[in-house]
N, C-alpha and C positions, 0 to 999 in steps of 0.2 A: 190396767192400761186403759186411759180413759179413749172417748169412741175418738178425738184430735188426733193423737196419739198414734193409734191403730191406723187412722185413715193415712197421715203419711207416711207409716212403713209402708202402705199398700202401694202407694204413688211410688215409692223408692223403688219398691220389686218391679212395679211397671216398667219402670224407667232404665233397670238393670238388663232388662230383657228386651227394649226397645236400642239398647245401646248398639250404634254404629260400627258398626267389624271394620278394622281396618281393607283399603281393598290393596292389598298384595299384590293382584297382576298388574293392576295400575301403574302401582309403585314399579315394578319389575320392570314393569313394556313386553309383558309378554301374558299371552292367555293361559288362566289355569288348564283350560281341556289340553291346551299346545304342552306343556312341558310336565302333564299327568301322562301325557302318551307316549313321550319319549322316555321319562325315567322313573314311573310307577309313581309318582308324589305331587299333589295339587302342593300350590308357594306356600300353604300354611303350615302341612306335613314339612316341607322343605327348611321352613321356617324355624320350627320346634325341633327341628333335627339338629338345624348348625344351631340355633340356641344352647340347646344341650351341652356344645361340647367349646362353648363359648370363640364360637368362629370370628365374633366381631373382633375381635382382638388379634386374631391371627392375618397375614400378610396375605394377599390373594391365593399366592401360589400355594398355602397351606392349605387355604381352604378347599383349592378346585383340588390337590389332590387327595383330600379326605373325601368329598362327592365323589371321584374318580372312582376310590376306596370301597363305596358302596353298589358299583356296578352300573353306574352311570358313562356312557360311551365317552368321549374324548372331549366332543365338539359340546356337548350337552351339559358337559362339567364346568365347562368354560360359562355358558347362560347361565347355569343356576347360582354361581359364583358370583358372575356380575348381577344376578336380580335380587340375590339375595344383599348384595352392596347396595343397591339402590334402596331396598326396604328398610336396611338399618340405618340411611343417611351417611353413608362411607363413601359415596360418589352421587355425583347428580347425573340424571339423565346423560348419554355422550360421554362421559366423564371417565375417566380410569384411574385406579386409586393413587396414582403419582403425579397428577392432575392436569397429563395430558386429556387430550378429548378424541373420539371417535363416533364413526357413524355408522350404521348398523341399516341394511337392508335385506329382506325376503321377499321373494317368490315362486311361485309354484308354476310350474308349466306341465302341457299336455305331451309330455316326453319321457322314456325311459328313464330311468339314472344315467343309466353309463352314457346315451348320447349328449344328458346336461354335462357330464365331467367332460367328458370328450372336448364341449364346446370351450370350456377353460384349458385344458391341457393339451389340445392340440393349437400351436401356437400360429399358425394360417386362417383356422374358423375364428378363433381367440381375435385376431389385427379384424377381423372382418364387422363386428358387431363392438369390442370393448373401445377400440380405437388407438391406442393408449401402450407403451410398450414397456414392458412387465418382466420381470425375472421370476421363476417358479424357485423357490428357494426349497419346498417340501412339499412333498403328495400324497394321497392314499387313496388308491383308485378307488372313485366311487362314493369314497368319505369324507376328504379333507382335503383343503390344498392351503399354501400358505404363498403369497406373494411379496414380492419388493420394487416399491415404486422409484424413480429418478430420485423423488426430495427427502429422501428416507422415511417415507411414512410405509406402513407394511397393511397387507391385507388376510386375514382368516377369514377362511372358506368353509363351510357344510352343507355337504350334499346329506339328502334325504327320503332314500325310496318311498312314495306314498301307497299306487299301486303300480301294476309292470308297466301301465301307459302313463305315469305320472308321480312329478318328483319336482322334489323343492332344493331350492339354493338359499343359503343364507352367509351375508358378508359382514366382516367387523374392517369397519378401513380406521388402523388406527396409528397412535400419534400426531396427529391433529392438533395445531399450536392453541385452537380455540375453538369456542360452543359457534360462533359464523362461518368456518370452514366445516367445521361436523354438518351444518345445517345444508351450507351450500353442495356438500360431499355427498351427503347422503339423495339430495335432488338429482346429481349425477348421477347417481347407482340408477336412481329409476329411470331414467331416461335411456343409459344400457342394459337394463332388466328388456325396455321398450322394445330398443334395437336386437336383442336377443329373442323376444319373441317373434320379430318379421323374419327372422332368420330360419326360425322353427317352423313358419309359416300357419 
């Protein structure tokens, strides 16, 4: 092997090992440390998993309930199903695999769990902060709620104990005719995420 030769296999090895990782949480919209802590798997573990058992090809609902399958909570099955659709290009950001759109809001406040559930499923505190009037179509205290809005778009709920003085909520409001309503839906959310923390004071 002449010393040409040798010098750019060495560049090649360089250059294999300088190679740019894909970034996964990016893709997802969701931080590796956030969905390593709910379901033991940073999105590359997650990644190689439904790889495996070639998820890309399967319908959503297959796929959130093989993650289900592996002891992944309800609400959490649901994320890693949609992030793992976003990393293989199956939906884009907002996007749902039948090409409606939704928008997706979190927050964490300095309150219990139960008094965050409380604030959705008591429908008095609920009118006082969301503004907006809402059918509870499914619950699970503490864990999930599921809503139904006037123009049939629907909202998923999860709640998330962090410690006993603090707990997160996170919203899917979906069927959404478009990525300008997702966009504008989701500045809503923040605005009663706002309104729900004066509440909490």
């Amino acid at each position: 092997m002449t010393s040409q030769t040798s010098g750019r296999a060495a560049r090649l090895q360089v250059l294999k090992k300088k190679e740019v990782k894909v970034n996964y949480a990016e893709l997802a919209g969701m931080s590796d440390a956030s969905v390593e802590k709910q379901t033991g798997r940073d999105w590359a573990e997650w990644v190689t998993t439904l790889d495996a058992v070639r998820a890309a090809e399967k319908p959503h609902r297959e796929i959130a309930a093989y993650v289900s399958s592996l002891g992944t909570p309800d609400w959490w099955s649901q994320m890693v199903t949609v992030g793992y659709e976003r990393i293989r290009g199956l939906r884009d950001r907002g996007q749902r695999r039948g090409g409606a759109y939704e928008a997706s809001k979190s927050r964490t406040f300095a309150v219990p769990v139960a008094r965050l559930y409380a604030a959705f499923a008591n429908a008095r505190t609920r009118g006082r902060w969301l503004k907006t009037a809402v059918e509870v179509r499914s619950a699970t205290p503490n864990k999930r709620m599921r809503l139904a809005w006037n123009d049939a778009t629907t909202v998923e709920i999860g709640f998330v104990k962090k410690t006993d003085r603090k707990s997160s909520v996170a919203v899917s409001h979906q069927k959404l005719p478009n990525k300008s309503a997702a966009e504008q839906m989701k500045g809503w959310w923040g605005k009663r995420f706002d309104a729900l923390g004066e509440l909490f004071g």
